[in-house]
C-alpha positions as CSV (number, residue, x, y, z in Angstrom):
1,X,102.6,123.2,21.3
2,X,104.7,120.1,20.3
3,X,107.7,120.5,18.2
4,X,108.6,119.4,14.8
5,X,109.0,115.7,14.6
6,X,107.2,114.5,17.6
7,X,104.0,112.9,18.6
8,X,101.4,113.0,21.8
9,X,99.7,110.0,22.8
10,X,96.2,110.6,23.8
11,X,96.0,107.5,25.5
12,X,98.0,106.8,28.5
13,X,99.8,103.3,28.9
14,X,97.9,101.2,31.5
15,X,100.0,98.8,33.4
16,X,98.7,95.3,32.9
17,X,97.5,93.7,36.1
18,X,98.8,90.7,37.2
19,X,98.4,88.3,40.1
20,X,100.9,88.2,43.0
21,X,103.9,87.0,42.2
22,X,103.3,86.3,38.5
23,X,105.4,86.8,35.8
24,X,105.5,87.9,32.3
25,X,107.1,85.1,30.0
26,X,108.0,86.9,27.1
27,X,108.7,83.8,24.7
28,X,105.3,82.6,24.9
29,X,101.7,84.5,24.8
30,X,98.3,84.5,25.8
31,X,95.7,82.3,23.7
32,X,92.0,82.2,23.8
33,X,90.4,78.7,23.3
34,X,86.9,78.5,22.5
35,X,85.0,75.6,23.7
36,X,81.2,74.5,23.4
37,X,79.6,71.9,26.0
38,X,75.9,70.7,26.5
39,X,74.7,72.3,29.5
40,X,75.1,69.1,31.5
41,X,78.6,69.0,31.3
42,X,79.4,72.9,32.5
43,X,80.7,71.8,36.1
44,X,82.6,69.0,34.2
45,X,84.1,71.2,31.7
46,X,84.6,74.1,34.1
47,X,86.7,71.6,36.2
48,X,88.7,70.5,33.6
49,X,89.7,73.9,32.3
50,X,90.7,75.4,35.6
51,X,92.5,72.3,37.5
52,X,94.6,71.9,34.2
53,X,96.7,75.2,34.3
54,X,96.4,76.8,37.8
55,X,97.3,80.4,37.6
56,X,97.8,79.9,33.4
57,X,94.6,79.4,32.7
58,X,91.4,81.2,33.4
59,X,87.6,81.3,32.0
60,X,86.5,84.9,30.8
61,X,83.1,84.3,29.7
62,X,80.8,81.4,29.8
63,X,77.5,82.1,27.6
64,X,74.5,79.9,26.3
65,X,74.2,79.3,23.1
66,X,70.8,81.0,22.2
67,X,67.9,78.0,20.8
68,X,70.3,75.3,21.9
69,X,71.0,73.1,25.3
70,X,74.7,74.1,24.7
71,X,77.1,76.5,26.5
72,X,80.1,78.0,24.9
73,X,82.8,78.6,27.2
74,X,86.0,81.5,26.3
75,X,89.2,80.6,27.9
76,X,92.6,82.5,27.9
77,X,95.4,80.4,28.7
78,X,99.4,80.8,28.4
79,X,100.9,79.0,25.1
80,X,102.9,76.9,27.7
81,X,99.0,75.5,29.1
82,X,97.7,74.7,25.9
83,X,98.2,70.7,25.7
84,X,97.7,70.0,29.2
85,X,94.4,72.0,28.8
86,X,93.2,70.2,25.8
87,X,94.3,66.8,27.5
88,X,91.7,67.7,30.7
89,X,89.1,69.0,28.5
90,X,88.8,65.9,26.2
91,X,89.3,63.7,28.8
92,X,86.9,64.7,30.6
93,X,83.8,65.4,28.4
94,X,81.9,63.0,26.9
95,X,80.5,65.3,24.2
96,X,82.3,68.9,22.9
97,X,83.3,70.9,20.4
98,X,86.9,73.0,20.5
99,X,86.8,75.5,18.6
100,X,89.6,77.7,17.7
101,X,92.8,78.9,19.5
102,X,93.3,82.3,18.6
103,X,96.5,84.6,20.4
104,X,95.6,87.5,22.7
105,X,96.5,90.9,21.7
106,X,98.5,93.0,24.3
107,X,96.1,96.0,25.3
């Protein structure tokens, strides 16, 4: 039975898994960056987005775009990553779309 004023959880908290040695900075977030390519530029764009940030930055999904040559790619990156990421990506496509930067939600 729980007493007056008091609440149960039914979820339990699930520590957030992290890589060796990485840390939580707590004055920035996570963002997600959407980012559409022609399927002849994936290895280009895939570069780009993973050389820019190291550990910061890290493709979750890459899906094509159904009826279309193009491949949309979701990337979550640390706040801190963000220009040096969009600096690589334009610099090293010849033809893309960004799409919007949206922040992560902790789980």
């Amino acid at each position: 039975m729980i007493a007056a004023g008091t609440t149960e959880s039914r979820r339990e908290r699930v520590p957030v898994m992290r890589r060796a040695g990485e840390q939580h900075d707590s004055r920035g977030g996570r963002l997600s960056l959407f980012v559409i390519v022609e399927g002849s530029e994936v290895l280009n764009a895939r570069r780009a987005i993973v050389q820019s940030g190291d550990a910061h930055v890290e493709v979750m999904r890459c899906v094509p775009i159904p009826h279309s040559s193009r491949v949309r790619f979701i990337v979550e990156l640390d706040e801190a990553a963000l220009g040096e990421t969009l600096l690589r990506i334009t610099g090293s496509l010849q033809k893309g779309e960004l799409g919007r930067v949206v922040k992560v939600r902790p789980h």
